[in-house]
C-alpha positions, 0 to 999 in steps of 0.5 A: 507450521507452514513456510509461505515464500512471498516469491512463489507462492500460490493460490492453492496455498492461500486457499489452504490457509486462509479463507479467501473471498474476493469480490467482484466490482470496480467501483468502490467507496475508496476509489471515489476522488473527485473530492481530493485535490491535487496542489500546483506543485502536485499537478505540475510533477504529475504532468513531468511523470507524464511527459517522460512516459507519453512518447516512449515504449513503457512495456519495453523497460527492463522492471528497474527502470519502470519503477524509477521513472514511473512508479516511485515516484508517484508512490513519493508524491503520496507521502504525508508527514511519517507515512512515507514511500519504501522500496524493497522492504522486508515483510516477516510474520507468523500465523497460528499455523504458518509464517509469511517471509519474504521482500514487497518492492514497494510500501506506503506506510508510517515510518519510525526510527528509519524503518518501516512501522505500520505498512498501509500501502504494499506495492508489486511489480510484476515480474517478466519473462515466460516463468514469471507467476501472477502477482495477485497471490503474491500480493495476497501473502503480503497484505496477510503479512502487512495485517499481521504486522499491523495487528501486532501494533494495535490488536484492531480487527479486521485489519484494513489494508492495501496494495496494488500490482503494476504491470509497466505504467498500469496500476491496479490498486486491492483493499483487503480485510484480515479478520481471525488474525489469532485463528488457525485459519484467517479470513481475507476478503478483497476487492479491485479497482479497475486498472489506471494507466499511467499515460492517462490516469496519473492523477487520479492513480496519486488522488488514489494514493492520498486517499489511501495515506488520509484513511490512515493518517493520525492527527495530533491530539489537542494536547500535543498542538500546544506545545507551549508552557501554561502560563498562570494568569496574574493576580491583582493584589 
């Protein structure tokens, strides 16, 4: 059983577990969202992120500070009923033939019972400094993780999922499907967005993000709308 460590893992490691495809292209279905609207108090929020970066040195940020005043509090913003915004979550699974362990800095998904259920979205920030790895492998091993998590839940294949790598107050977001999840060698397939700046791109980076969360989110059924009791009609005597 191979030991993957989201921290340093590599492409060599994916290729040997997993059959990678990643296709070329920016523009997609799911990045398409000009019909997604964006509330007063949405676009007034939007426009406080943007004042507090527009006139500062983003890149000079140590990564704590880029998160606060930048990332997380989109990933906010994004949030819908159960599906809610987590930093520092803990992502642990196994594959027929390897287990995935390690920490995603940010996620977008249901949460239950204070905790992380079914994570939709993983977020990665890029890490700095001249022995800092690429953050696409590293994201690889979390959507594989983040699928498997999900699968557990409801056995559904291919496992659609998310993620995005940010490198300051630039976003580029993944969808990835997970197919063979019970195989001893899974597919991964992947396609990107072109990347958004923060600066500029805010709102459309939060349309981005709503859509990403309306893909997922569960309407209630008929039956738990009406929460009242049934009444019987009255006889005539």
């Amino acid at each position: 059983m191979v030991k993957l460590t989201l921290s340093d893992i590599s492409l060599a490691d994916i290729k040997q577990l997993v059959k990678l495809r990643e296709q070329t292209g920016t523009e997609h279905e799911w990045t398409q969202v000009k019909s997604i609207a964006l509330t007063e108090n949405e676009q007034r929020q939007v426009q406080d992120i943007r004042s507090r970066l527009i006139n500062t040195q983003v890149h000079l940020f140590n990564e704590a500070t880029v998160w606060a005043r930048a990332i997380y509090p989109l990933l906010l913003l994004a949030e819908r009923d159960s599906i809610q915004a987590w930093a520092g979550v803990t992502l642990q699974t196994r594959y027929p033939t390897f287990e995935i362990d390690g920490i995603a800095d940010g996620v977008l998904g249901k949460s239950l019972a204070g905790r992380i259920e079914t994570p939709y979205l993983i977020v990665v920030e890029t890490k700095r400094g001249i022995e800092a790895q690429s953050p696409i492998f590293q994201l690889y091993g979390q959507l594989l993780a983040a699928a498997h998590l999900n699968w557990e839940n409801n056995q559904q294949e291919p496992q659609e999922i998310f993620g995005c790598y940010t490198i300051a107050d630039s976003w580029t977001f993944l969808r990835a499907e997970v197919a063979g999840i019970d195989s001893e060698m899974p597919s991964l397939q992947v396609e990107y967005s072109r990347e958004y700046t923060e600066k500029v791109d805010a709102a459309l980076i939060l349309k981005i993000l709503k859509g990403i969360v309306a893909r997922f989110f569960e309407q209630p059924e008929d039956n738990e709308l009406n929460t009242e009791p049934d009444i019987p009609l009255a006889t005539e005597l």
